[in-house]
C-alpha positions as CSV (number, residue, x, y, z in Angstrom):
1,X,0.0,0.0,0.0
2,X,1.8,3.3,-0.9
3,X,-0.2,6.3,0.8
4,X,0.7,9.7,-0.4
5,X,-0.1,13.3,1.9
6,X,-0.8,16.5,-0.4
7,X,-0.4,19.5,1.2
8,X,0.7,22.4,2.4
9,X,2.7,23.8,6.0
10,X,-0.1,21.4,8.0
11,X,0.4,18.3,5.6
12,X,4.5,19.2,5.8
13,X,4.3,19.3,9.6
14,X,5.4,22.7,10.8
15,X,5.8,23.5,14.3
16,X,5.2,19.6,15.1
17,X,8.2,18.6,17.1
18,X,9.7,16.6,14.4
19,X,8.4,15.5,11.2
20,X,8.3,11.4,12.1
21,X,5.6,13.6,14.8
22,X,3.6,15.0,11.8
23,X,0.1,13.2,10.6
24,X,1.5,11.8,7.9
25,X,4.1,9.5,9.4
26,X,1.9,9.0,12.3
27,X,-0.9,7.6,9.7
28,X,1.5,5.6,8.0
29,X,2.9,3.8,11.6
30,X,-0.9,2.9,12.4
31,X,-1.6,1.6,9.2
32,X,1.5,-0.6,9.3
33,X,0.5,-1.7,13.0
34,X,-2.2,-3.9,11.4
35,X,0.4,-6.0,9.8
36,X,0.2,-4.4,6.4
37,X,3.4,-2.9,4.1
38,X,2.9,0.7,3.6
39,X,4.7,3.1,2.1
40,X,4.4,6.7,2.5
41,X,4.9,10.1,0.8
42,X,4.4,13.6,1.2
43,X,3.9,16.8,-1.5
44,X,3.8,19.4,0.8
45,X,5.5,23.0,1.5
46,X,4.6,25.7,4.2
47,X,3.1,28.7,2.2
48,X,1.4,26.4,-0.6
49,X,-1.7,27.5,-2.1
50,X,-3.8,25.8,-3.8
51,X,-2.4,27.2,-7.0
52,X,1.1,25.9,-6.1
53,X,-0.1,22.5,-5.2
54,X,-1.7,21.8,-8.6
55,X,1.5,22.9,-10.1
56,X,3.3,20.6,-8.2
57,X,0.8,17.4,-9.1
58,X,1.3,18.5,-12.6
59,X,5.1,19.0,-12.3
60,X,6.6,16.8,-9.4
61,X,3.5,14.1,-8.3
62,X,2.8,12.4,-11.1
63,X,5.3,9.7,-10.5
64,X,4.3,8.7,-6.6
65,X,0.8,9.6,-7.2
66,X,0.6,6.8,-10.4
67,X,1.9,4.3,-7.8
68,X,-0.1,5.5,-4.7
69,X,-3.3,3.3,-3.2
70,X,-4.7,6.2,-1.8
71,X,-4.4,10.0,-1.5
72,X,-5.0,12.7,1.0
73,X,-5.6,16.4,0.0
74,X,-5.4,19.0,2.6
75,X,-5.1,22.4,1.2
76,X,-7.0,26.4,1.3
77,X,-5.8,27.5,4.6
78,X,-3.2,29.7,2.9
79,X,-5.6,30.8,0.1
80,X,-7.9,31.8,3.1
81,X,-5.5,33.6,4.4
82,X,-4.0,35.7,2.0
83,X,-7.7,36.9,1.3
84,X,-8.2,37.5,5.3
85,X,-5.1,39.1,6.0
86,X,-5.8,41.4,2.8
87,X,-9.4,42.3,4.3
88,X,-8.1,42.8,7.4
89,X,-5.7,45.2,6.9
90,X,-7.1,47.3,4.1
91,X,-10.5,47.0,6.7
92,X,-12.1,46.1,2.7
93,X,-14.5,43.4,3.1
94,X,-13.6,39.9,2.6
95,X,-13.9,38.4,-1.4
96,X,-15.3,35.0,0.3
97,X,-16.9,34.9,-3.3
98,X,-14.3,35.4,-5.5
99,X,-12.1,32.9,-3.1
100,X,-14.4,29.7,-2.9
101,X,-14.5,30.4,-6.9
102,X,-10.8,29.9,-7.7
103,X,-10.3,27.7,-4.7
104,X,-13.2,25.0,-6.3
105,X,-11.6,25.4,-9.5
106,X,-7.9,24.7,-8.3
107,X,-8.9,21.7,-5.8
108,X,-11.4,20.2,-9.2
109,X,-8.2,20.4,-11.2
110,X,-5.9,18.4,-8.4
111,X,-8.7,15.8,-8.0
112,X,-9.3,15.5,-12.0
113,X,-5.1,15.0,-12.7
114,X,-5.2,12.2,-9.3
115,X,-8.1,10.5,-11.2
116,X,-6.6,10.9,-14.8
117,X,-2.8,9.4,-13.8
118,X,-3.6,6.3,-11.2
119,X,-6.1,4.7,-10.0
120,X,-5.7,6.1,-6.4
121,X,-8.8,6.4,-3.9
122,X,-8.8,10.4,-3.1
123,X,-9.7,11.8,0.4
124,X,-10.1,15.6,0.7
125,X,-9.7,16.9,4.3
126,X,-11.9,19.7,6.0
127,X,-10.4,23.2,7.2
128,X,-10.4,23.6,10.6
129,X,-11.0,27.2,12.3
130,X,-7.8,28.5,14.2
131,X,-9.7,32.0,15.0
132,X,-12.8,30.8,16.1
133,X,-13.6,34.0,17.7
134,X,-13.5,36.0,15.0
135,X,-16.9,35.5,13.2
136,X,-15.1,36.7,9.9
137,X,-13.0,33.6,9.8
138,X,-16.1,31.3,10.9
139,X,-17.7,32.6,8.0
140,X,-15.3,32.1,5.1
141,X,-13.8,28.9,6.2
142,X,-17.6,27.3,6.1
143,X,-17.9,28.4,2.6
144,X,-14.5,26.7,2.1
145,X,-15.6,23.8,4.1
146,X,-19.1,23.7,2.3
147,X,-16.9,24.2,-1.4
148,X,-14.9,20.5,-0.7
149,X,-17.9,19.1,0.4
150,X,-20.1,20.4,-2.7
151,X,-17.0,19.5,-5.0
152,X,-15.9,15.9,-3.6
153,X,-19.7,15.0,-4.3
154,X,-19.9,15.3,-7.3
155,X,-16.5,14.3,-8.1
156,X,-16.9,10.9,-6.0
157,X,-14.0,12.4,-3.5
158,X,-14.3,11.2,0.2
159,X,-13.8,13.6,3.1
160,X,-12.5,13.8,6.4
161,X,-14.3,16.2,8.4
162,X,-10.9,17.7,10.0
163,X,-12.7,21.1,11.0
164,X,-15.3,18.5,13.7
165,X,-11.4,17.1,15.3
166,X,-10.1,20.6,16.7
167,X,-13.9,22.2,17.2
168,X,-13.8,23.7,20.2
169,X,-10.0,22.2,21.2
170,X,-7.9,24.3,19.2
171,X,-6.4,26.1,22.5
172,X,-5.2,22.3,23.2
173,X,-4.2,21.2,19.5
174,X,-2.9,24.1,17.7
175,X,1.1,25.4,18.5
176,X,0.9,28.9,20.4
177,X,-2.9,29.2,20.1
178,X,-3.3,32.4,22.1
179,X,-7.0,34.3,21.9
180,X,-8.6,32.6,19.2
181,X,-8.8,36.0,17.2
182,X,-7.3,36.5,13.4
183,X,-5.4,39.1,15.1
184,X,-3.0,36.8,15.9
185,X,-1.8,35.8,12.9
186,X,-0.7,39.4,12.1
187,X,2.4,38.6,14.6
188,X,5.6,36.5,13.8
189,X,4.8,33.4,14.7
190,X,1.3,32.5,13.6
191,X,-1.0,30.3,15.4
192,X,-2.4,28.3,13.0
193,X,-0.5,25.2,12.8
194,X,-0.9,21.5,14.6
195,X,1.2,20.9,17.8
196,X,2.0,17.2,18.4
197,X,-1.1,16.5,20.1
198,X,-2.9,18.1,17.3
199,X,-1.2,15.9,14.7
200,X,-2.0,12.6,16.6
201,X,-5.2,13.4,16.6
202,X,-5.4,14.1,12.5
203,X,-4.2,10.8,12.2
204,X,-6.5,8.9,14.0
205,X,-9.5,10.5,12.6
206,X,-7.7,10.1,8.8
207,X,-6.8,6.6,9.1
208,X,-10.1,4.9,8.9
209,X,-10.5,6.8,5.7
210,X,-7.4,5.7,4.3
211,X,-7.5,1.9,4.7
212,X,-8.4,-0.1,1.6
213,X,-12.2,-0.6,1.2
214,X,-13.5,-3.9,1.6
């Protein structure tokens, strides 16, 4: 079984303590505790948009993804928050609508060149809220949520709902979570990534999505 992670900073494992501590690895251990060989990969970079992982599909993925059993997406939170950080700081209101348009168009694009070079089950992750205080960022990562639903559906795409994992735990699974409040991103280190615990608990909810169908 060879399981490739898409991705971006999440998917890569940044600010988990190590990246053998990151969902990926720690999906790929479990799966291999049942007595199975697995094999796994990752196509991930912190600061990836959606745009930049279809580029790297097309350009770098083809190879492992052809061979792969099954693949994970888990990508938008950086599209989401350029826009934010945009809206925020111009005080303009947030293009959720232009933003869900060319996010759906980018992630039906990564599905359609999966599907088109193996024969690889696909399972799209949810995006969970790092600000849940700030109504602004409920809001637009819904409609993002709502967008890989609407698009896995008719693309016959599973998902994992990530966002229902960290719902009202993100002060105990996200690295230097502070007040909840989009305002934190705007300092140096941004508090939007998994910590270790947060990681674990990706891969336990993933990894009954990612083992082989009966």
């Amino acid at each position: 079984m060879i399981y490739t992670a898409l991705g971006d900073s999440i998917t890569f494992g940044e600010n988990a303590s190590s990246l053998a501590k990151a969902y990926p690895q720690l999906s790929v251990s479990a799966l291999k505790s049942d007595s199975r060989k697995v094999r796994g990969f990752v196509l991930a970079q912190p600061g990836w948009s959606s745009d930049d992982l279809l580029d790297a599909v097309i350009w770098r993925g083809a190879s492992v993804i052809s061979l792969s059993s099954v693949v994970s997406v888990w990508i938008g939170g950086v599209d989401l928050a350029n826009v934010a950080l945009a809206s925020f700081r111009t005080k303009q209101p947030l293009a959720v609508q232009h933003l869900a348009a060319g996010y759906k168009r980018n992630l039906s694009d990564i599905f359609a060149r999966i599907k088109k070079g193996s024969r690889a089950r696909i399972v799209c992750c949810t995006q969970y809220n790092p600000f849940p205080n700030t109504p602004l960022a409920v809001e637009a990562i819904g409609r993002l949520n709502r967008t890989i639903n609407e698009l896995a559906h008719s693309c016959d795409v599973t998902v994992a709902p990530a966002h229902t994992w960290f719902e009202g735990k993100q002060a105990e699974l996200l690295y230097g979570y502070r007040n909840g409040r989009i305002e934190d991103a705007l300092s140096r280190s941004m508090p939007i990534h998994p910590n270790d615990r947060g990681h674990r608990v990706i891969a336990t909810g993933l990894v009954p999505y990612l083992i082989p169908r009966k």
